[in-house]
N, C-alpha and C positions, 0 to 999 in steps of 0.2 A: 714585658720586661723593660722598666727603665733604661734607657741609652749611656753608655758609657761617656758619652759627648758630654760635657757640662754644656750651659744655657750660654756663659760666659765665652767659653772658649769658641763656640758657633759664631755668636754676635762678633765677635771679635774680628774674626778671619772673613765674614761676611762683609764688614768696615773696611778692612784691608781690602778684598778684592773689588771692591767698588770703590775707593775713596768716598764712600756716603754712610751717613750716622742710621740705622738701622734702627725699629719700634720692636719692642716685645712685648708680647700679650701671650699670657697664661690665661690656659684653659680648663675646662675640669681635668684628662688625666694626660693634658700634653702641654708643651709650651712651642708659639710659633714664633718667629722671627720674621721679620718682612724689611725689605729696603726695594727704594727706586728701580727698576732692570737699567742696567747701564746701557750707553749706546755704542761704546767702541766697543769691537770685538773681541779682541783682549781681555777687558774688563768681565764682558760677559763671558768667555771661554774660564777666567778665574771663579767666577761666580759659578758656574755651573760645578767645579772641579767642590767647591764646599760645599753648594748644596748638597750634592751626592752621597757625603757622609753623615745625613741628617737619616732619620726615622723616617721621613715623609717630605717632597718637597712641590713648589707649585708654580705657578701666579695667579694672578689676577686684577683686572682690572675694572672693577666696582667703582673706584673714586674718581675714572675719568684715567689714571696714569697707571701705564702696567705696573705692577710690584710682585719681585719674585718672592717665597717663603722657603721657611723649610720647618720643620716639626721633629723636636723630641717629643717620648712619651715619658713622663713621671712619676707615674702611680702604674707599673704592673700591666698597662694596655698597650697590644699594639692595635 
């Protein structure tokens, strides 16, 4: 079942709690969001509090630099 969260209103609140500009990449029946993991605690204690209300959320660090996400679903998948 699609998420009540629009893709906007995540991105958004995820920029707010980091002060950092956040990447979105849609998927086939999800969309992820990813920004930098902040380094003060604060920041990340905000971060964690939005991911939570996501579908799905994570990190990883593939590129060399942690980066948290978080996942709606769009199409009817969870």
């Amino acid at each position: 079942m699609p998420s009540p969260l629009t893709v906007e209103t995540l991105c958004s609140a995820i920029e707010q709690a980091t002060g950092d500009v956040a990447t979105v990449s849609r998927r086939g029946g999800y969309v992820r969001v990813y920004v930098a993991a902040p380094q003060a605690d604060d920041a990340l204690r905000d971060l964690l509090d939005v991911l939570l209300t996501a579908d799905a959320w994570g990190s990883s660090d593939g590129t060399g630099q942690l980066r948290m996400w978080a996942a709606l679903v769009t199409r009817g998948e969870s």
